[in-house]
Backbone as a chain_set.jsonl record, in Angstrom:
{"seq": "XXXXXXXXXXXXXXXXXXXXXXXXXXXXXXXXXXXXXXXXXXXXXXXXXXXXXXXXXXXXXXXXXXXXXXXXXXXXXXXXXXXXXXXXXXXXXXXXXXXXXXXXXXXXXXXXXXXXXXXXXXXXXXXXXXXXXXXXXXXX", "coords": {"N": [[86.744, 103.301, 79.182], [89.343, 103.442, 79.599], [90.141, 103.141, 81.888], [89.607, 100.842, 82.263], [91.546, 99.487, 80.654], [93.7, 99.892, 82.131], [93.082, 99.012, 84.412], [93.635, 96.068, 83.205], [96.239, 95.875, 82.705], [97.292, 96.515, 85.066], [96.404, 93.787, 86.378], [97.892, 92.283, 85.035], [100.474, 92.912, 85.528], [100.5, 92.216, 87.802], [100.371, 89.852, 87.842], [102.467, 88.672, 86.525], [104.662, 89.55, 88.585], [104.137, 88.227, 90.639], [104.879, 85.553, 89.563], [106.939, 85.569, 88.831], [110.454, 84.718, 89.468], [111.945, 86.024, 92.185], [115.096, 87.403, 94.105], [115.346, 87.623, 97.648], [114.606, 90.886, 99.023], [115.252, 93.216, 100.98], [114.927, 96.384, 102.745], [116.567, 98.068, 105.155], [118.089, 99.874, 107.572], [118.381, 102.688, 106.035], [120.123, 101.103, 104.013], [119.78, 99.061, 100.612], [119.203, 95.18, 100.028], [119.785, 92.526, 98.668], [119.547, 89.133, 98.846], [120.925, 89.225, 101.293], [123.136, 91.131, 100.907], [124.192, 94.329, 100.916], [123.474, 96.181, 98.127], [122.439, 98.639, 97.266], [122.308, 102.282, 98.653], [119.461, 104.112, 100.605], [117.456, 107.078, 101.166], [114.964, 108.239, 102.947], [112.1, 110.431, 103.096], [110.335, 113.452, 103.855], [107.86, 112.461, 105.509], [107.728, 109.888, 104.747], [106.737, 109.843, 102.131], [108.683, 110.376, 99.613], [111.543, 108.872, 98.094], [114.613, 107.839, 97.717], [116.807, 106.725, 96.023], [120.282, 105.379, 96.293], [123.96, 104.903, 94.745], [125.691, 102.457, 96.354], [126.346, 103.566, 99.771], [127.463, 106.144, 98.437], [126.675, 109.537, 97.253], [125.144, 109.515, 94.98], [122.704, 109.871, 92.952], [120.634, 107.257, 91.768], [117.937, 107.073, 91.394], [115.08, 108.554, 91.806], [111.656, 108.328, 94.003], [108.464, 109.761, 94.24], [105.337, 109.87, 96.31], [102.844, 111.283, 95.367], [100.444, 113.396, 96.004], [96.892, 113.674, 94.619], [94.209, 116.247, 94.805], [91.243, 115.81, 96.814], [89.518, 114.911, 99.529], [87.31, 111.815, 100.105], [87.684, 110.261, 98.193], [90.197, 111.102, 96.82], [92.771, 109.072, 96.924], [92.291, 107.528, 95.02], [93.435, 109.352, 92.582], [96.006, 109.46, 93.113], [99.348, 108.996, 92.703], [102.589, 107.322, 91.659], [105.709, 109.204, 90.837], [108.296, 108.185, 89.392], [112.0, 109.256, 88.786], [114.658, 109.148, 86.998], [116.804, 110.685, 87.407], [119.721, 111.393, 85.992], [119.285, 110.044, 83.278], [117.487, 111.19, 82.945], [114.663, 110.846, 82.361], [111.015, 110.289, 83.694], [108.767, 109.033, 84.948], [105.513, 109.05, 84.945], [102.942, 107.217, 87.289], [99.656, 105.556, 88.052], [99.508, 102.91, 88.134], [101.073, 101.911, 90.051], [100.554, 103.387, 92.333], [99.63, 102.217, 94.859], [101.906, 100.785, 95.612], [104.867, 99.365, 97.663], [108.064, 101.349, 98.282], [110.216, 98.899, 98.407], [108.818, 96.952, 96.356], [108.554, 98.186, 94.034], [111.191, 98.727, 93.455], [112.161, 95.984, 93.44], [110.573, 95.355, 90.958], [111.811, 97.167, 89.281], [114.556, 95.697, 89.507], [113.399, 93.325, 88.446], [112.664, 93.372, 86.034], [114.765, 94.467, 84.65], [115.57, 97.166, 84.274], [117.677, 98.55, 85.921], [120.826, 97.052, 87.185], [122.232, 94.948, 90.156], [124.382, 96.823, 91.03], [123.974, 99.307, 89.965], [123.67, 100.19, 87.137], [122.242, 101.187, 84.786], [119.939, 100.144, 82.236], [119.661, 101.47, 79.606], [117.828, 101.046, 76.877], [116.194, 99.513, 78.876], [114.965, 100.765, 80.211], [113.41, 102.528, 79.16], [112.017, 100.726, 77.95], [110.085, 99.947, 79.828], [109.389, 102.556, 80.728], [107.76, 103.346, 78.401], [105.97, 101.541, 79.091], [104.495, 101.581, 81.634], [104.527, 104.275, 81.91], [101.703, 106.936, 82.344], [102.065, 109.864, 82.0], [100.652, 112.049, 84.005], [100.946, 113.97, 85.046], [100.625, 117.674, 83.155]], "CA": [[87.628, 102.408, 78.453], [90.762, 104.193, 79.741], [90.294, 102.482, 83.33], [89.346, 99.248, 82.401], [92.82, 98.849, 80.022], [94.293, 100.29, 83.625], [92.466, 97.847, 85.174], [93.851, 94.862, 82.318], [97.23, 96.423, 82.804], [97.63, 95.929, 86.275], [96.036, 92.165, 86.682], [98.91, 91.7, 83.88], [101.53, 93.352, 86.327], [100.026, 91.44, 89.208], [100.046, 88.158, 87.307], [104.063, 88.417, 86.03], [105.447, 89.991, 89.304], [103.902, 87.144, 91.203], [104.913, 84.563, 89.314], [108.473, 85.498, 88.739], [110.889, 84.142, 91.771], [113.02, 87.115, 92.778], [115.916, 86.954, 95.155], [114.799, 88.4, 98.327], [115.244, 92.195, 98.96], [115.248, 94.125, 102.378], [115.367, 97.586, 103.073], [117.053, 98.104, 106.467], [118.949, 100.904, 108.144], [119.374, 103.027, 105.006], [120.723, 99.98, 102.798], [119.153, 97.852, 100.162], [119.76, 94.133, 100.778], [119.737, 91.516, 97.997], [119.949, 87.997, 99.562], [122.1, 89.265, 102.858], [124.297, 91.776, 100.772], [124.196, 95.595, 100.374], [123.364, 96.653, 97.425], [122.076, 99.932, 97.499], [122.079, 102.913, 99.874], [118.327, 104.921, 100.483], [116.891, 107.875, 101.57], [113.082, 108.566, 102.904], [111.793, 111.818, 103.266], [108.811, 113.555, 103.578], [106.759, 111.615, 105.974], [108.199, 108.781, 103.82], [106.154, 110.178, 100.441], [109.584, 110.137, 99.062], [112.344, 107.632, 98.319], [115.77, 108.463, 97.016], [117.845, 105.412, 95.918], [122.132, 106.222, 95.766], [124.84, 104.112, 94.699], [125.8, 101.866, 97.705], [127.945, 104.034, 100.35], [127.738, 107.437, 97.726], [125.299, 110.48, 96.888], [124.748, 109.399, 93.56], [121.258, 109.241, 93.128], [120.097, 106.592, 90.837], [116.762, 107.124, 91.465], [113.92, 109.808, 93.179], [110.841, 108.237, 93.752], [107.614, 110.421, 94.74], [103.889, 109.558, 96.345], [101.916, 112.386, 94.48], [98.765, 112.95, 96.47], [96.066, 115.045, 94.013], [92.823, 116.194, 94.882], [91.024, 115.783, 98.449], [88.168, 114.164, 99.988], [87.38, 110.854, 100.455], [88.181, 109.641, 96.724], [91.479, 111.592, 96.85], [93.721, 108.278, 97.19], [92.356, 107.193, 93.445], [93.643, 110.169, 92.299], [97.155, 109.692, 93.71], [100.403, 107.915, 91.936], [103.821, 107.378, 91.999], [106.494, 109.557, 90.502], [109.88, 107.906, 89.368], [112.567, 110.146, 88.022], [116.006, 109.045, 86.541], [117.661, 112.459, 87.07], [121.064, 111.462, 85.024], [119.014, 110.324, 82.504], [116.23, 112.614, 82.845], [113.629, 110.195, 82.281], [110.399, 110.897, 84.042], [107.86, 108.033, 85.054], [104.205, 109.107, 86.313], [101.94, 106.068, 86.911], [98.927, 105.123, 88.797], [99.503, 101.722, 88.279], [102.287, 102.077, 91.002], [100.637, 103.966, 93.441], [99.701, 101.593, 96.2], [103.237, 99.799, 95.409], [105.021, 100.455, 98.173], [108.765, 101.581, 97.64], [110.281, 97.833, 97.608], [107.799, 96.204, 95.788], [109.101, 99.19, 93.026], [112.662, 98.514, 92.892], [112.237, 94.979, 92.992], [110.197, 95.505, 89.585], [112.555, 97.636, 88.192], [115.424, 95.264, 89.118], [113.341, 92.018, 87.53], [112.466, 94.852, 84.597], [116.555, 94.676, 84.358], [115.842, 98.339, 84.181], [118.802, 98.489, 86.727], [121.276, 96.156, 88.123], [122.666, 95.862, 91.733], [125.711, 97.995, 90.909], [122.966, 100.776, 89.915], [124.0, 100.373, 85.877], [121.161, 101.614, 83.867], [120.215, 99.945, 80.992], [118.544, 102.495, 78.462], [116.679, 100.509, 75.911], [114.681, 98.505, 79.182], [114.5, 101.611, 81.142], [112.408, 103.204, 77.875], [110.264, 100.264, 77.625], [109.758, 100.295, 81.394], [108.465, 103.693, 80.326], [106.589, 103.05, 77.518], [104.835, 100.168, 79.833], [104.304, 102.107, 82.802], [104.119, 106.139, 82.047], [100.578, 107.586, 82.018], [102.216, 111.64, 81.459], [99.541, 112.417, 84.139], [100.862, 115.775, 85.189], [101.023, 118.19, 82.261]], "C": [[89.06, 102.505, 78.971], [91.177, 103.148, 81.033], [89.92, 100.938, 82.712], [90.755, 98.407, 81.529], [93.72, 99.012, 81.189], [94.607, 99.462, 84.052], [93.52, 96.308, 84.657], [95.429, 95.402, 82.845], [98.02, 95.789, 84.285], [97.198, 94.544, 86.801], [97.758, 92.018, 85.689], [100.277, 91.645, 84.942], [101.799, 92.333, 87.706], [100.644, 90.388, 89.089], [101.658, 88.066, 87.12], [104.965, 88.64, 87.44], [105.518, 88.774, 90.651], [104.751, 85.682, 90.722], [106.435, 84.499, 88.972], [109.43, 85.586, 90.153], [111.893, 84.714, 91.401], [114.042, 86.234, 94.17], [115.728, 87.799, 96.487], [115.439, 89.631, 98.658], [114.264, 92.82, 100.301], [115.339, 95.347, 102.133], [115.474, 97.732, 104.561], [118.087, 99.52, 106.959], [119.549, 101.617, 107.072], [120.172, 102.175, 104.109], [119.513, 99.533, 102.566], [119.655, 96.307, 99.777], [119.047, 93.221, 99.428], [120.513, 90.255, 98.549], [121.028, 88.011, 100.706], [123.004, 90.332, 102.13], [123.669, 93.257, 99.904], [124.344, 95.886, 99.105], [123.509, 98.305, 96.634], [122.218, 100.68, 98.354], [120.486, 103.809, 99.471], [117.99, 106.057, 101.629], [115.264, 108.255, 102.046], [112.815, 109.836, 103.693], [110.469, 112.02, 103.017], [107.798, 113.008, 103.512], [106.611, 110.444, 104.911], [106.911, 109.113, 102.407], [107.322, 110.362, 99.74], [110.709, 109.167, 98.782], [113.347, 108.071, 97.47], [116.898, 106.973, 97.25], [119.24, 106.035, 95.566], [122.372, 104.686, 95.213], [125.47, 103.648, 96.059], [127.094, 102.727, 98.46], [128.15, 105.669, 99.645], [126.269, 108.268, 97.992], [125.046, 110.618, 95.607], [123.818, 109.147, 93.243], [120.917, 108.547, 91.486], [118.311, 106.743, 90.224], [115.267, 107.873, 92.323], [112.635, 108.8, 92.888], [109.502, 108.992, 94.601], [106.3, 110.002, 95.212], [103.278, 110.997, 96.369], [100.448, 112.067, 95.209], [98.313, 114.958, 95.283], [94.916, 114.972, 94.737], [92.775, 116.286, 96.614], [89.681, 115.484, 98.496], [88.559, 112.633, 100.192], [87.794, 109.465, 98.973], [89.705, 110.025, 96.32], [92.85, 110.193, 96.426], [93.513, 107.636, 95.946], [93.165, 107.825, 92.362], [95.434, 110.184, 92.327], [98.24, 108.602, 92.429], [101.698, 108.6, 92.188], [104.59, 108.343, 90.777], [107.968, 109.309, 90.764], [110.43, 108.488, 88.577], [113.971, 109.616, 88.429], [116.953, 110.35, 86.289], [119.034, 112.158, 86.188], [120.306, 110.88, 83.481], [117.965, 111.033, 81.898], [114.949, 112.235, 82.141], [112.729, 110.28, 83.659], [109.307, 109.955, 84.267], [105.862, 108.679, 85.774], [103.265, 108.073, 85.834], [100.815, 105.805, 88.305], [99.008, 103.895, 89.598], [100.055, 101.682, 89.479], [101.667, 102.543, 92.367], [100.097, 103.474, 94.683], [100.911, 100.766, 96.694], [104.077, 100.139, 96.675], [106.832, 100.49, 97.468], [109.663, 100.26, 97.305], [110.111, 97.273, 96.709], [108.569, 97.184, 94.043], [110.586, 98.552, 92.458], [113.284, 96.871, 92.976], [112.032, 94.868, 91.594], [111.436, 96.068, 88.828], [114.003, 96.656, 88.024], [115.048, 93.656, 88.286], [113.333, 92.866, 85.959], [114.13, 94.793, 83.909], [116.692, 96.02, 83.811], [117.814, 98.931, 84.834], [119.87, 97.313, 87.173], [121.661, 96.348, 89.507], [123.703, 96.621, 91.734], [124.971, 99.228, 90.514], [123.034, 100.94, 88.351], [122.588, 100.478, 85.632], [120.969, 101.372, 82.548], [119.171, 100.603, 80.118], [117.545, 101.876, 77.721], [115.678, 99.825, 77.221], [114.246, 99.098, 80.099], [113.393, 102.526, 79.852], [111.554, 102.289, 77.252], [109.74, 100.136, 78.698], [108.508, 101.417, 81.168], [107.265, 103.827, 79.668], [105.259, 101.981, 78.682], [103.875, 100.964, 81.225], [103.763, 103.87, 82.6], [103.018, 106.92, 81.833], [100.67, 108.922, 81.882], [100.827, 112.123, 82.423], [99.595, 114.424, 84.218], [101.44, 116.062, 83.577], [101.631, 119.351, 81.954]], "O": [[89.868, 101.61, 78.721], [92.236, 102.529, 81.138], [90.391, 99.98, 83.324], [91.017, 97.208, 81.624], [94.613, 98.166, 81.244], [95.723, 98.975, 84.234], [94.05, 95.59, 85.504], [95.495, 94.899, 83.966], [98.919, 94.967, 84.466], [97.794, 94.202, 87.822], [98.657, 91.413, 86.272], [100.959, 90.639, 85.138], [102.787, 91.916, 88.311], [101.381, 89.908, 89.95], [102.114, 87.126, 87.771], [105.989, 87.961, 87.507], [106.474, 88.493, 91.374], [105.167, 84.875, 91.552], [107.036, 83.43, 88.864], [109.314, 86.13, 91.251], [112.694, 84.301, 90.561], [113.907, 85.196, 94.819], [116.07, 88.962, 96.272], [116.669, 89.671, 98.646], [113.047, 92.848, 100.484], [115.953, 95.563, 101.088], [114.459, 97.517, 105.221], [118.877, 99.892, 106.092], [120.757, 101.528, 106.851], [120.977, 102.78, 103.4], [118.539, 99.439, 103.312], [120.687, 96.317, 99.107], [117.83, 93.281, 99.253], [121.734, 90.216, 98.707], [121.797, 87.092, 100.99], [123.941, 90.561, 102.895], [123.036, 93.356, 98.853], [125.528, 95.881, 98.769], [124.293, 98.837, 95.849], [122.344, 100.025, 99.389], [120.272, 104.147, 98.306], [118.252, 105.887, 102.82], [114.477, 108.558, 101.149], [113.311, 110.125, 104.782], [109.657, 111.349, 102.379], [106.999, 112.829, 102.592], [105.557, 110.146, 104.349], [106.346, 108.131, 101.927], [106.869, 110.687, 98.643], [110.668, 108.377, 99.725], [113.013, 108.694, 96.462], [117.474, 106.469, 98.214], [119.392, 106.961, 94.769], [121.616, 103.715, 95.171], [125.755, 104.532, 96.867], [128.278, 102.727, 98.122], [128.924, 106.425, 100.231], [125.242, 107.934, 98.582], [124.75, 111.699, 95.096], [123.7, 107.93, 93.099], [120.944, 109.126, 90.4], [117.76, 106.582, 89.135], [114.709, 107.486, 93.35], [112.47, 108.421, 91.728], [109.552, 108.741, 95.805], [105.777, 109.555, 94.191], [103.282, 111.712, 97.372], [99.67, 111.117, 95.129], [98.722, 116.112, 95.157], [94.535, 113.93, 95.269], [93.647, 116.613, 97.419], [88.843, 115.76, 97.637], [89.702, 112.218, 100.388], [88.054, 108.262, 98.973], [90.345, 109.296, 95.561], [93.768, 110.484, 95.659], [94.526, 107.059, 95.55], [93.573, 107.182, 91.394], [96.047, 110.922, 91.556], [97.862, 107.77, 91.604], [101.977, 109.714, 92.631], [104.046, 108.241, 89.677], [108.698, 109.751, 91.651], [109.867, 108.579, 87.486], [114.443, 109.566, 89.565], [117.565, 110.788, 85.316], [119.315, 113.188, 85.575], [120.838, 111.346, 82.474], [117.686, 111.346, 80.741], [114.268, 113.02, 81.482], [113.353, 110.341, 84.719], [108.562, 110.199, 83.318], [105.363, 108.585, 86.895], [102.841, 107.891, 84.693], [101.236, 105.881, 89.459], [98.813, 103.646, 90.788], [99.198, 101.258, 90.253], [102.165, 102.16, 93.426], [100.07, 104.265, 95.626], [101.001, 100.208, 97.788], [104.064, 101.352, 96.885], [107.067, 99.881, 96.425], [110.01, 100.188, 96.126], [111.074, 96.933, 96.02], [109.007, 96.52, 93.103], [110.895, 98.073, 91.367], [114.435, 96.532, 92.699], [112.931, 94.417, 90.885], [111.968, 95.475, 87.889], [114.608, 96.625, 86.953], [115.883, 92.956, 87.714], [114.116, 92.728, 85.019], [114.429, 95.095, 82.753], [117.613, 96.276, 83.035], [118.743, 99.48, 84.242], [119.187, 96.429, 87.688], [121.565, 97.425, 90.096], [123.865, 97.193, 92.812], [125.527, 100.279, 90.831], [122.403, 101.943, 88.019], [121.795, 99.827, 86.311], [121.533, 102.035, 81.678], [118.002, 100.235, 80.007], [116.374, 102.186, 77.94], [114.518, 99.553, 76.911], [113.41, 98.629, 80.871], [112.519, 103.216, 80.375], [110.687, 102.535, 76.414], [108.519, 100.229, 78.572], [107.291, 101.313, 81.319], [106.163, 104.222, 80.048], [104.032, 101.954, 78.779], [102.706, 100.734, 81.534], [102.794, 104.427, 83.115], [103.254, 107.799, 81.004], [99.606, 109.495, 81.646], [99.885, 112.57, 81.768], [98.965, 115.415, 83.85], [102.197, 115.361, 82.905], [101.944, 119.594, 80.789]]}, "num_chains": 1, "name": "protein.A"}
């Protein structure tokens, strides 16, 4: 039952992210690029399984994001998901849903989500239903 609301979950995600017309977003040489203009600055680390979003030009990290591999074998990659962490506000995201996303595809969501804007402002109440929508608490 658990996987098949998963399952409903992500067609849902599929179905809204598609159908809502974003402004296009690059990642290029360490910047993130909304319609031709720097936004963001990023970091990738660790055989790119990591992603570290700043404030454009600073070391202010807005945002860590992680690819969490569990397990091993040939089912291993079911097993796997993303970890986003708001270190200033110390909010804590782990989701499956996410984990073939790659790190674009992410911070596009979070900026239609109006979790964030392009100045990096954080808006609390739609970064905590973000949460609520998204956070499966896998590690315990």
């Amino acid at each position: 039952m658990k996987n098949f609301i998963h399952f409903i979950t992500f067609l849902l995600l599929l179905i809204t992210t598609n159908s809502i017309k974003s402004q296009e977003l690059k990642l290029k040489g360490g910047q993130v690029f909304q319609d031709e203009k720097a936004i963001f600055s990023y970091d990738k680390k660790a055989l790119n399984n990591e992603f570290h979003l700043f404030i454009l030009n600073t070391t202010k990290t807005i945002l860590d994001i992680q690819q969490v591999h569990r397990g091993g074998g040939e089912t291993s990659a079911i097993n796997d998901y993303k970890k986003l962490s708001f270190p200033i506000q110390k909010i804590t995201i782990q989701s499956s849903m996410l984990r073939t996303r790659n790190w674009k595809f992410i911070i596009q969501l979070l900026l239609d989500e109006k979790v964030f804007d392009s100045n990096g402002v954080i808006n609390i109440p739609n970064l905590e239903r973000f949460a609520d929508k998204y956070n499966e608490k896998i590690s315990h």
